[in-house]
Structures are given as C-alpha cells and as structure tokens.
N, C-alpha and C positions, 0 to 999 in steps of 0.2 A: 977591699971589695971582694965579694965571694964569688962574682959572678957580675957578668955584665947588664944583666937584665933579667929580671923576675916575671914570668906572666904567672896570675893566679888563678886559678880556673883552666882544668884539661880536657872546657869542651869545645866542642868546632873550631870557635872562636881563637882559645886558647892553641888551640893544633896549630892554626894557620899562623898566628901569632909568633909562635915558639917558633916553627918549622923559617919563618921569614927575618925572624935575626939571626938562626945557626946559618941560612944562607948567604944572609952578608955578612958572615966569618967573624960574628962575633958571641960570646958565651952566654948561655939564656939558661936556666934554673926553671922549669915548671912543675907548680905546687898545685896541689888538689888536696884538700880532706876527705876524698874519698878511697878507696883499695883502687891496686892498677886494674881488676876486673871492667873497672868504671868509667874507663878514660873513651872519652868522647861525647859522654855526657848523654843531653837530649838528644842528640843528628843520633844517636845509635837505633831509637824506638822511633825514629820519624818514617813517614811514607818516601822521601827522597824526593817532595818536590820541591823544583827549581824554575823560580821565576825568568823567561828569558824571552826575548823579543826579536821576532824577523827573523826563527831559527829556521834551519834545513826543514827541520823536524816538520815545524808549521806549512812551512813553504808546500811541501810535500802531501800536509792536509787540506789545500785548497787554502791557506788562513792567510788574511792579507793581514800585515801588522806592520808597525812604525816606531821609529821613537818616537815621534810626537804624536802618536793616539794613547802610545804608553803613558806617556807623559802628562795626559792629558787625565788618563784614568787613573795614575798615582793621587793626581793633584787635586782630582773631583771626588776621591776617596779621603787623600789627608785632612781635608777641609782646615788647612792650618789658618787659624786668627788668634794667633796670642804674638806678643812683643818677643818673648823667649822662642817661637817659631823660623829663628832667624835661620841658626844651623842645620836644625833637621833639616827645612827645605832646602838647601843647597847640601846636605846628603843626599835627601831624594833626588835631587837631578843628575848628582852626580851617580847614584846606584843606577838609574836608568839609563845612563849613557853604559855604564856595565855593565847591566843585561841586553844592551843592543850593541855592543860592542864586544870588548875581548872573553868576557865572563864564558862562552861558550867554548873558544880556541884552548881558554886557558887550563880550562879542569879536560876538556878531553888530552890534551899533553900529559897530562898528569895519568889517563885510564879510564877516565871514567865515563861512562855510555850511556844513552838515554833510551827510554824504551819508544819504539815509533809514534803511538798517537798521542796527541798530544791534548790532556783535559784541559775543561774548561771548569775550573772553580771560580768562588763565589761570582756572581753572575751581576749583580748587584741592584739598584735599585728602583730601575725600568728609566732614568734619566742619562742621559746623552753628557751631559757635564756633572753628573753625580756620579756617585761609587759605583765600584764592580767594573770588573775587565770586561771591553768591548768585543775581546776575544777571546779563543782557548789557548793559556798561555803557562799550561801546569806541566810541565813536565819533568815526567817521572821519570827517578835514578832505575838503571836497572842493576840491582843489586841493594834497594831501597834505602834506607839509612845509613846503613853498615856499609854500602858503597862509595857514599859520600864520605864517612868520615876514613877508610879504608887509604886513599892517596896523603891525605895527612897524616894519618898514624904514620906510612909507611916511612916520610919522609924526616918524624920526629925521631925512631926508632933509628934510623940510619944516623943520622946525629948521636944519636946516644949512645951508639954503638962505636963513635970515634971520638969521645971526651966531651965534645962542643957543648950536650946536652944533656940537662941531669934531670929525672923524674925522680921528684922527692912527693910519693903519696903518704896520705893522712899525717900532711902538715894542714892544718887549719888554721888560717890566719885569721889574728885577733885585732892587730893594728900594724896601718901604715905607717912606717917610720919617717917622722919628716924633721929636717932640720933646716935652720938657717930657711924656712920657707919653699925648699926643694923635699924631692921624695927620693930616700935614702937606700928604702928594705921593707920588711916585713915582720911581725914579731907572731909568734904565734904559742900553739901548744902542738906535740905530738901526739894523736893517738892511737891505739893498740892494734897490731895487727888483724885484719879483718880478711873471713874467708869466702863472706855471707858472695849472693850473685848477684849479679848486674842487676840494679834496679831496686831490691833489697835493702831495709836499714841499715848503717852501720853501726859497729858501736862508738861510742863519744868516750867513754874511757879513755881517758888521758896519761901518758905515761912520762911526760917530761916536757921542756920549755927548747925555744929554736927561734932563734934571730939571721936571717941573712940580709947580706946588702947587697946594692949595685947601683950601678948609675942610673939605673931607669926602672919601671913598676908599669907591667901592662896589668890590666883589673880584666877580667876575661869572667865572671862568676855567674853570670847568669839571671833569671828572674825569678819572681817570687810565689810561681803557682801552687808550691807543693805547702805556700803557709799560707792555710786559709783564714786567718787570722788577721793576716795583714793583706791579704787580699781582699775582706770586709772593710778593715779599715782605712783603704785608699778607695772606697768604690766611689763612682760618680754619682751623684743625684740624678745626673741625665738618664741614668742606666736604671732609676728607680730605687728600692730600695735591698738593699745587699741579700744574697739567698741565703736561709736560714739551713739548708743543705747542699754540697753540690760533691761531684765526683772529682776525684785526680788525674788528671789526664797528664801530671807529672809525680816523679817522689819525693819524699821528703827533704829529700837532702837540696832542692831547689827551693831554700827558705831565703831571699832574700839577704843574710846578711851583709854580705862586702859593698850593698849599698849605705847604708846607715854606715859602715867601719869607712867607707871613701869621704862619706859626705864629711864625717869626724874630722878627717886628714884636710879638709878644707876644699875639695871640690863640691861642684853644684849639682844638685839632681830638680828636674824640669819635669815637667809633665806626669808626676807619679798615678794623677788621675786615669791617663788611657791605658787601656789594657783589651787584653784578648782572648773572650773566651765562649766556649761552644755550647749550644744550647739541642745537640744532638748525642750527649752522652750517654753511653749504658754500659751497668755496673759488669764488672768483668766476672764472669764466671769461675776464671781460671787467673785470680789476680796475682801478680807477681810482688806490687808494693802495695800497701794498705789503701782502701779503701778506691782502687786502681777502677778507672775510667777508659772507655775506648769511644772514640768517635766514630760514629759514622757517615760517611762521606757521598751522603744522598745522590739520585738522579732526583728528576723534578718532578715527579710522579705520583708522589707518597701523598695520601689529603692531610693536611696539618692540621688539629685541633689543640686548642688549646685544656688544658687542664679539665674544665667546664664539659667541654664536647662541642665548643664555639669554634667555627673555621678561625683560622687564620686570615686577614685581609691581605690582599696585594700589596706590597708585592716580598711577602712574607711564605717565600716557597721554599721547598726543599733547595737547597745548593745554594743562594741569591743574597741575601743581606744580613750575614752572620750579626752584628751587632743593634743593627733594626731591628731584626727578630728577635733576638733579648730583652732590647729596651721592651717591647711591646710584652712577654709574656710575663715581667716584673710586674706589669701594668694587674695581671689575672689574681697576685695575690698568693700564687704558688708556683714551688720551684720546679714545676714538671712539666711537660706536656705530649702529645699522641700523634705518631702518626699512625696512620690507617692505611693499609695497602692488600697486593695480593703474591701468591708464591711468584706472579709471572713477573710481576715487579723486584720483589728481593731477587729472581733469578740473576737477574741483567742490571739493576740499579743499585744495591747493594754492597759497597768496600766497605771497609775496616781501616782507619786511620791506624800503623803500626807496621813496624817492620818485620813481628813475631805473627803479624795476623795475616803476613804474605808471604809465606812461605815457596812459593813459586817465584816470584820476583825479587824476593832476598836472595833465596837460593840460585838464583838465574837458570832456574827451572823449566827450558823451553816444555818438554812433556808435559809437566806437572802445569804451566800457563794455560798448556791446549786445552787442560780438561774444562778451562772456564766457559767453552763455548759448548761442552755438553750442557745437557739437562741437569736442573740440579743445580739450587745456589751454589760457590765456591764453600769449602771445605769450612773453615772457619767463619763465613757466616752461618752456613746451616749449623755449625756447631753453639753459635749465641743463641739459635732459633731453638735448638732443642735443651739447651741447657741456660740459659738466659733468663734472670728472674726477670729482665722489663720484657717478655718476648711474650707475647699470647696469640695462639695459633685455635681457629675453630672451621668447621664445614656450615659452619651460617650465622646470622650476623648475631641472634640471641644469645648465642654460645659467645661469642667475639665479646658482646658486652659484658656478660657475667663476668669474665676473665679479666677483662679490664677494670669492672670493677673491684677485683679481690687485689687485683696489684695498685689501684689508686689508692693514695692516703687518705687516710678512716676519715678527715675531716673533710674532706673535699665532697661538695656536690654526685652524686650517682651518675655514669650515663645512665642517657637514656634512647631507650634502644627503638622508640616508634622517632623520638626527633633525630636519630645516628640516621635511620633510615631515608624520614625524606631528605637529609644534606645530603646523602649519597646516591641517592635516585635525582636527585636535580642536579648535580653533577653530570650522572652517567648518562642522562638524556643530552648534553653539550656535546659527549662523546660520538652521539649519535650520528653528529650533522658534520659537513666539512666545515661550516660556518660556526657562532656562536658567539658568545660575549663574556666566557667564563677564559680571566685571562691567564691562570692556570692551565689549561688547557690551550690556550695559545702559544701558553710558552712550552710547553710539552715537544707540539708540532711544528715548530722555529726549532726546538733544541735537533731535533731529528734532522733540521737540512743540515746541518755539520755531520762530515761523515764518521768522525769518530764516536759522536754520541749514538748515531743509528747504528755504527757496528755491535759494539760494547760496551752502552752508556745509559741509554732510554729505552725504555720497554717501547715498545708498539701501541697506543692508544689504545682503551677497550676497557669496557663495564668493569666497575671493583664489582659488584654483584655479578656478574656472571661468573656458572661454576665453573666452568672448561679456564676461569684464570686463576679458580683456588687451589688453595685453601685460604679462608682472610686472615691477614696478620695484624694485632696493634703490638705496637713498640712503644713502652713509654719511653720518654728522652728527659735525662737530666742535664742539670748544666757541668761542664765539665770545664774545669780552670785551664791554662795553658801559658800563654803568653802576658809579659810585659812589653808597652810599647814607649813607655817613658823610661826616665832612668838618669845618667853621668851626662850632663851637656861636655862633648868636646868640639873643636874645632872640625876640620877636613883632614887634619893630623891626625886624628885623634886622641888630641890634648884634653884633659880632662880642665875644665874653667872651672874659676872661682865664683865668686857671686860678684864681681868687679868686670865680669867679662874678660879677664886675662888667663892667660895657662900657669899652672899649678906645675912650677918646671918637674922634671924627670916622672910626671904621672900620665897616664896614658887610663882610655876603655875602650874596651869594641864588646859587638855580641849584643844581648839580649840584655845586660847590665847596664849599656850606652842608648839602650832604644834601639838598639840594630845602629846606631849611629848617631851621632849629633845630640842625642838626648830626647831621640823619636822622630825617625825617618819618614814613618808610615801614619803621623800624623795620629785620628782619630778612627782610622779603620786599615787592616789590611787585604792585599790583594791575591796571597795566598802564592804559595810557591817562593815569597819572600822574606821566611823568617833562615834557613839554612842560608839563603845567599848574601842575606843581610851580616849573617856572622862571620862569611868568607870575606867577603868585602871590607868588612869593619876588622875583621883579624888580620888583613895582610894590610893592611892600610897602617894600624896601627903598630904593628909587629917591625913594618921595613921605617917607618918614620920612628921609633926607639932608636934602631939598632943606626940609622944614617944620625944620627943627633948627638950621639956617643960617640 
C-alpha cells in the first residue's frame, strides 16, 4: 500500500476528509487534477454561508428557532417520495441535529467567526409545511469562503508538513481500482505543471501514468455545473425544458466526472435528476473563468418580470423559492428574465454571491464594511451597475425601456413602456396605503420586522416612480448553474452502496458528489447556507469512518 487512504478531490469536502484520517494517525494521500493554486475548490468563491440553528447569533436577533422547526423546513423543502429517499432523509436529520448541535462549538475551535446578523435566505413558498426557512438562518463566514475553507487548509498543511499527508496535484483520476470486489486505489494520468489562477482553465496535457493504493478511497469531487452538457442532459421535466443558454456560476474544471468513473467501480448514483441552480445570474464583467456568472442575492423589493414584461406571480419574489421560480420562468419560453428596481433599492438590497465580490468581509475589512451604510451601492455592485452588460440605468421609464430592450434577445417580444407603466403605477399605488392586497408588498413590510433586514437588508417601502428614489434600474437575470443535489448513495458512514443496497467495501463519498450526503440530503430543494456545511459534515463523517475502519 502507498498510503492508508486516498481522498480525491481537494475541496471542502476533500479538506475536512483528509485533515480527519491524519488526525486518527493514520496516512491519507489527497489527489486533485487541479494546480495546488486550487485547493479548496468551490468554499474558496462562496459567500461563507452557514446553515445553523438556535445560534447566539440568532438568539441575539430576536430569532426564535428550533430543531424541530428546522426540521420541519428541511423536510417541507426535501419533499422526499422516492423508494431510494431512504438515506438522504436520515442525513438530513442527522445534518439538522448538527446544525443545532455541535456544528457551531466545533468550527469556532477551529477560528472561525461569524458575522453578527444573521440573513434570512430563500424565504420560501408562503406555506407553513412547504419550502423555505421559517426563519433567518444564513449565517455568514467572516472572512467569507476563504474563511471557511482557511481552518482546513491549515490543518492539512500541518499534516503535510510532518509526513502523515501528501498533496499530489494534477493527478486526475481515471479509475477506481477495485479488486476482489473491494476498492484498492486509483489509476490515473499526470498532468503538466500549471501556473494559470484560481478559477482559470488548466491544461489537460498529460505527461505520464500513476497508480496508488490504499486500504480505503474517499470520492470527495464535487458536482457538475461547470458541464453544461450534462447538466441539460440530467434536467428534470418538472423544471421544464433544459435552457438553451445559461451562465457559470462554477468553472470548468467542476465537470462531473468521478461520478460516471465511481458509478463504473460499482457504486450507485440516486437522484441525478435534482439539482441547483439560480435564476438571478449576471454575466460577469470582469470574468475570471469562461463564460463566469455572479449571483445576486436579492432583498424582496425588486418587481420581477418575466422575459415578456409579465410580473411574476406569488409567491415568486426576489429571495423566496429559487427553484419555483425556475420551473415557472421555463414555462416563458426564454432563458432570461427582469428585474426592475431603483438606486434606493440596489443601495440597501443588493450583494453579490462571491467571495472576490466582498472584499470587505473576505478581507475582515471592518472600515472598508462601514462604508456599506454610506450612500452609494457597495463598491462592486456599483461596479456591475456601471460596467455590467445585463445592468440598464435611465432617469425615466422610456429611457429604462429602450435599454431593456437593446439588451433583450432579438427574438423576444419588445417591452412595452405604456403597459411597464401601468404594472408599476398599480403597484406603487399599494405602496401608498398601510393596507393592500399586493402580497409582494406584504412581504416587503413582514421582511422589515426582522431587525436585520430593516438594518441592512430591505430598502424602506416607496414609489419605483418616484424621482428622489432614482435613478430606475432593470437587470436582466440569467440562469446560473451551480449545485448538484443527487449524486453517490452512501450510508451514515459514508459508504458508497451498490445497487444491492450493500457497501462497496473500502469506498467511501461526501461533498457535493454524495448529494451533500446519502445521495441527496436536501432532497428536491435547498435551504441555502447548507451546501458548505453539507460538505463539512459529509467530509468529517466520511474521513474519521475510513480512517476508524482501517
């Protein structure tokens, strides 16, 4: 044996993985096909949230929370009914018992700090036993991606630095070595040193062959957003029909393979149909990897139309039911669609999904944070707004439309600017009253009694036509790929199963390759702040049951 245990894939997942057999003293080898520039994978470009229940944090925001409300909104969001839904749900319950349990003691041991307020993402689908968090349960890394994956690195680096642990990058494995019906190693190709940065292609130039073995195979590799190819080709019908364009909101190098290469070796993959992905993307101005995608990570403020210049129905609002707003806008016939807002709006309701797009809260920036409560979107959204080809800025609404329609696709319907008008005068008139039946605007002024949203989250109610809140902004939004939420059924070990329902000895998944766990945790929707702690959970899970098994 070369080694006691192989994880493949050096992200999150793979960190917490590796870092959890050097700790029970025994020898772990982790491979990546990417340059060491890349280690940590997706957690590096994430916001840093972190799903967690009945924290300080909350506590502290007036937020009453539970396991079992959590539990209750995991479970009205997984909407699990398939026969293969066995394992995920009892990940999910057990994930939920770690975010309401040790998941918070245990990473601050480690350094790692949260910022005070605590959001409230996806919001969900205005039902009491359906999707979306009944509460605000987003809590953000300070020190955002690079935070998170920062206490892992540090811990694999210390390992490596005393034998236990070898970083062998741009090995890309080709096949699991199995023998005798056990999993043995890895066979792969070498390839050529790479200088390119984080995020960046690299080259595939191959310079030589490499076999290693070990008593055990964690699969740590991740999901399939950056290949849109086969993320067409697993779409759901429910989801409509597949988008004939969408953006990256990962890079390339996140193609799916060490699914197909595991499944070869003779484990199961569940659920390939769900998946995860945003339909508030816009193209990056300043992209890093091709054809690079940024989320924006609305307040509920924005008026949503569809492609057309059709509102949006309920409860299909900025921030509320990421993948009901999908299905619905597949429904239009094109892959785009509008919001409509004002500067006073983008001031106060406007992030940037991305760790390079928070340069205050990467950097642990207190000055550079403060500036957010001056005048003036934060820096890097004003900078999409002035440089941003979906971003169209006018001093009144004729202007607003032209613009909109030079940036809509040639085949799509014109707006039109006397019916843009009256949706938005019949609007603004609901603004008017304390009462009203526009349930957008209900939920606006519900979002405001949480005091984090009124601090720093939701603008102040008040006319998109009125000037003293311009200038108007429309934003086209593309869909933007992201997550996999199917993937490797394992056990609570995270044992990678056959299609027999037994374990596939010495093979193991965690991470975004296992569904975040089980072969899809999060079921048929997530709850947002749950894909990084999905990978911590399912890395250390899998990582200490290799290394205790050996």
């Amino acid at each position: 044996m070369d080694t006691d245990v192989i994880v493949v894939g050096a992200g999150l997942a793979g960190l917490a993985a590796a870092a959890e057999v050097a700790d029970a003293g025994r020898r772990v080898v982790l491979v990546d096909q990417e340059p060491e520039q890349s280690l940590g994978g997706q957690a590096f470009w994430s916001l840093g949230g972190l799903f967690l229940v009945d924290s300080p944090e909350q506590r502290r925001m007036g937020i009453k929370d539970s396991r079992d409300l959590a539990l209750q909104d995991w479970l009205g969001s997984a909407q699990f009914d398939r026969e293969e839904d066995r394992w995920p749900r009892r990940w999910a319950e057990a994930y939920v018992d770690f975010a309401a349990g040790e998941k918070r003691a245990w990473l601050r041991a480690m350094g790692l700090r949260l910022f005070p307020v605590v959001g409230w993402a996806e919001r969900g689908d205005g039902r009491a036993e359906g999707h979306g968090n009944s509460v605000p349960r987003f809590h953000l890394t300070w020190g955002t991606g690079p935070g998170v994956v920062e206490p892992f690195e540090r811990r694999v680096r210390e390992h490596a630095a005393t034998g236990r642990l070898r970083l062998a990058f741009r090995h890309r494995v080709d096949e699991l070595v199995v023998e005798a019906g056990t999993a043995v190693g890895v066979r792969g190709k070498l390839l050529e040193p790479s200088g390119v940065a984080r995020g960046r292609a690299s080259s595939r130039v191959e310079t030589g062959d490499f076999e290693l073995r070990a008593q055990a195979v964690v699969v740590t590799s991740g999901g399939i957003g950056g290949n849109h190819d086969l993320v067409r080709g697993t779409w759901p019908a429910r989801l409509g029909t597949p988008p004939r364009t969408m953006v990256a909101g990962v890079p390339a190098h996140v193609d799916g393979r060490m699914l197909a290469i595991t499944e070869a070796a003779g484990a199961r993959v569940i659920n390939p149909d769900r998946m995860w992905h945003y339909v508030e993307g816009v193209r990056n101005w300043d992209p890093i990897w091709e054809n690079h995608g940024i989320r924006i990570l609305p307040g509920p403020s924005s008026l949503w139309l569809d492609a057309t210049g059709r509102r949006l129905p309920a409860p299909y609002f900025p921030g509320f039911d990421t993948l009901g707003t999908l299905a619905h806008l597949r429904t239009t016939g094109y892959d785009y669609s509008w919001f409509v807002l004002t500067q006073k709006i983008i001031e106060k309701e406007f992030a940037l999904s991305g760790s390079e797009q928070n340069p205050d809260l990467t950097g642990k920036d207190v000055r550079l944070l403060l500036s957010r409560v001056r005048p003036g979107a934060p820096g890097p959204v004003e900078a999409f707004k002035q440089h941003g080809a979906d971003f169209v800025v006018a001093d009144d609404l004729g202007e607003l439309v032209r613009g909109m329609n030079r940036v809509a696709d040639p085949e799509a319907p014109a707006i039109v600017e006397a019916e843009l008008r009256d949706l938005i005068e019949q609007r603004d008139r609901e603004i008017e009253n304390d009462y009203g039946k526009d349930a957008q605007v209900t939920a606006i002024r519900g979002a405001r009694r949480y005091r984090g949203d009124r601090l720093i989250r939701v603008a102040t109610p008040h006319r998109l036509l009125d000037p003293k809140a311009g200038p108007l902004i429309a934003v086209r939004l593309n869909i933007l790929t992201r997550k996999t939420l199917g993937g490797l059924e394992t056990d609570l070990d995270g044992r990678c199963l056959t299609a027999a329902g037994e374990p596939l000895p010495g093979l193991y998944a965690a991470g975004e390759v296992a569904g975040f766990g089980g072969g899809g945790m999060m079921g048929y929707n997530a709850l947002e702040g749950t894909f990084l702690g999905g990978c911590l959970f399912s890395g250390r899970t899998a990582g200490r049951a290799a290394a205790h098994a050996i």
